[in-house]
C-alpha positions, 0 to 999 in steps of 0.5 A: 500500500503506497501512502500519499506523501504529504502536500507540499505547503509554505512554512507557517508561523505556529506553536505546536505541541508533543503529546509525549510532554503535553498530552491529550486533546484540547477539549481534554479536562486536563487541558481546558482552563477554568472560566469566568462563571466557575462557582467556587464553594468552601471546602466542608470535608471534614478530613481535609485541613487548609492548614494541614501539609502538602506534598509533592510525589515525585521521588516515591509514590509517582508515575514513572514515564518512559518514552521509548525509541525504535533502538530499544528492545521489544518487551512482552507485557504481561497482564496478569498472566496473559499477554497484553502486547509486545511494545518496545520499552527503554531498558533503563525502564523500572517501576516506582519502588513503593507498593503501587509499582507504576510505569507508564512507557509512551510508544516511539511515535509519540502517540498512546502510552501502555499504563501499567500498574504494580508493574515488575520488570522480569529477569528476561526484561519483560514486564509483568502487571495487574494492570495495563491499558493503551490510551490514546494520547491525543484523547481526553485522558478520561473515559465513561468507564474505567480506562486508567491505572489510577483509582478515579478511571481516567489516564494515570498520566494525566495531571502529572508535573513534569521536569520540563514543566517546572524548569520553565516556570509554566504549568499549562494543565490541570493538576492531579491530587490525592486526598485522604479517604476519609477526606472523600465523600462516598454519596456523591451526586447523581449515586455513584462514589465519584464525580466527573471526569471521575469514571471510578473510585478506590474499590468502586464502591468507595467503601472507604470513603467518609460519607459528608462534605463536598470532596469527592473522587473526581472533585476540581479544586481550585484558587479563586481568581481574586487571590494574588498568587505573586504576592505569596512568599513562594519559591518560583517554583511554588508560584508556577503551581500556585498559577497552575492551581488559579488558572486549570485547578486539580482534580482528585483522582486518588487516595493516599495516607496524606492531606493533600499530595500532588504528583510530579514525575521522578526526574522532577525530584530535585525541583521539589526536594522535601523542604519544598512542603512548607512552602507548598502547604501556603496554597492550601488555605486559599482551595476551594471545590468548584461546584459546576464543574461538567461534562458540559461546563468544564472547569464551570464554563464562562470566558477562559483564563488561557488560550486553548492548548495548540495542536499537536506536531508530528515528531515522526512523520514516518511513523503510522498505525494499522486499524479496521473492522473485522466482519462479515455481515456484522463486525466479528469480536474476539478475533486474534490478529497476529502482526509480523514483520517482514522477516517473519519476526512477530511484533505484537498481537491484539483482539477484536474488540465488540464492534470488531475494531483492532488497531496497531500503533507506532508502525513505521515503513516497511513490509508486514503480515497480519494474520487474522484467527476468528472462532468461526469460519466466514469471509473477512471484508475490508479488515485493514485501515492504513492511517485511515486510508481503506484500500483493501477489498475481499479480493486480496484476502484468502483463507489459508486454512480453517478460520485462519486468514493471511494478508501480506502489505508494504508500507512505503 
């Protein structure tokens, strides 16, 4: 299959973005800064203290993230036993030490990320987990259910401080926070434990939670805009969460044994060492929970305090991902496509999802085998997309043995 090469345009003046270090799409949550008819109410949870200690996860209790390249080796990652997939990950990849093991590895096309929780490298280099997930990072990072190795569903990504972030002074996204469970009001509106964008709780049912005030999982805290964060006594670095927290807020997304915890991933350590808490500590008197906080009314709606987050770039344009629908009359489930390289070298393995979609990522030029086994044998229509491009018809197919098909491309 021969993809178009790109049209040729004059050069534009234009800011974009790497999903990589600034992930998710701008009408993400994440991404989306509170506005002008935002309702902010005092904090009643009677677990949380506005003079109690914050803290900054970073060298302990964080989300490791690791970006991998095309040198590094390929990994299997195993889910629980199974297999999840095979995915190239950087060799000096480990999870955080403390008991949740994270490890998140975005994919050398800067496109998804395999979230991965109490995660364990093996003695062959491979990664066993309890849980992994592919998300889309140029989606919104949160999901009508639950889609995320963190406890409210969303990505376990989303929210996270990173270094480059704090060398600049410049936080442009949500914050993402913990809370106590007692801090947490189990009777959350509409009868889950949880609020939007939160799909999820601790357990999912909250059991742990308290049952009064108005935090929930999912909750958006935020500073009002009337505090003047430069007249704080912060470190530069407390300044920039400080406008982070005026400007998009932080939304609960865990639980933890502290007051208030704030993420930021492991190479930013060094930027907040522990004597950055009690300058930290100063914000919290000025939080508030913003009541009208939705799906409709994001960060409570009104005039933004900053621009819309620029659209993404494409580091590697020679870089693609192979998608379709498996089906017959309907789309066919559950079946197992096996991708191999030219060499017959195998890549990596997915299965049909209920509406029969599959999809590889970070596929770069070169010859390819798909192999398709379905439970039951019937002719395959239209199966492969190339970067959207379904060229494919029922022609080029034909069945090898029983319930078994085979199909040969190039990618150039």
């Amino acid at each position: 299959i021969a993809l178009a090469d790109e049209p040729v345009v004059a050069p534009q003046v234009a800011v974009t973005r790497d999903a990589a270090s600034w992930p998710f799409s701008v009408d993400s949550p994440w991404n989306t800064s509170l506005g002008a008819t935002a309702l902010y109410a005092t904090i009643t949870s009677p677990g949380f203290s506005l003079v109690g200690p914050a803290h900054v996860n970073s060298s302990e209790w964080s989300h490791p993230i690791y970006t991998a390249q095309a040198s590094d080796p390929l990994v299997s990652i195993y889910e629980q036993g199974v297999l999840f997939g095979l995915i190239r990950v950087p060799a000096s990849a480990m999870p955080d030490f403390q008991a949740d093991h994270s490890l998140h590895v975005i994919d050398e096309a800067h496109r998804t990320v395999v979230e991965m929780w109490l995660a364990e490298r093996l003695p062959n280099g491979d990664i066993a987990c309890a849980v992994a997930v592919r998300n889309d990072l140029s989606d919104a990072g949160v999901y009508d259910v639950w889609h995320g190795a963190r406890a409210y569903g969303g990505s376990a990504i989303a929210g996270l401080i990173r270094r480059e972030e704090l060398l600049a002074f410049e936080i442009p996204h949500a914050l993402a926070i913990a809370v106590s469970p007692e801090t947490l009001n189990r009777n959350a509106p509409g009868g889950t434990s949880w609020v939007w964008p939160a799909s999820w709780s601790d357990g999912g049912d909250g059991s742990d939670y308290g049952t009064t005030g108005n935090l929930h999982m999912g909750s958006l805290l935020a500073i009002p805009p009337d505090v003047m964060i430069d007249a704080l006594p912060l470190s530069p670095v407390g300044r920039a969460i400080g406008h982070a927290l005026q400007d998009y807020g932080a939304y609960i997304v865990d639980s933890s044994d502290s007051n208030l915890s704030y993420y930021a991933e492991p190479s930013a350590a060094e930027l907040v060492p522990g004597s950055f808490d009690t300058v930290l500590a100063r914000l919290n008197r000025f939080l508030r929970v913003v009541n009208n906080n939705s799906p409709t009314s994001v960060g409570g709606g009104g005039q933004r305090r900053r621009d819309p987050a620029p659209p993404f770039g494409d580091p590697f344009l020679d870089i693609y991902s192979i998608s379709g629908v498996v089906r017959s009359q309907t789309p066919i489930a559950e079946v197992v496509i096996n991708l191999y390289d030219e060499t017959g070298q195998w890549l990596a393995v997915t299965t049909s999802d209920a509406t029969g979609h599959y999809r590889f990522d970070g596929i770069s030029t070169g010859g390819y085998e798909l192999t398709f086994e379905a439970v039951s044998q019937m002719p395959l229509l239209k199966p492969l997309i190339v970067d959207g491009d379904e060229t494919l018809d029922v022609a080029t197919w034909g069945a090898v043995r029983r319930n078994w098909w085979q199909f040969t491309f190039t990618l150039t």
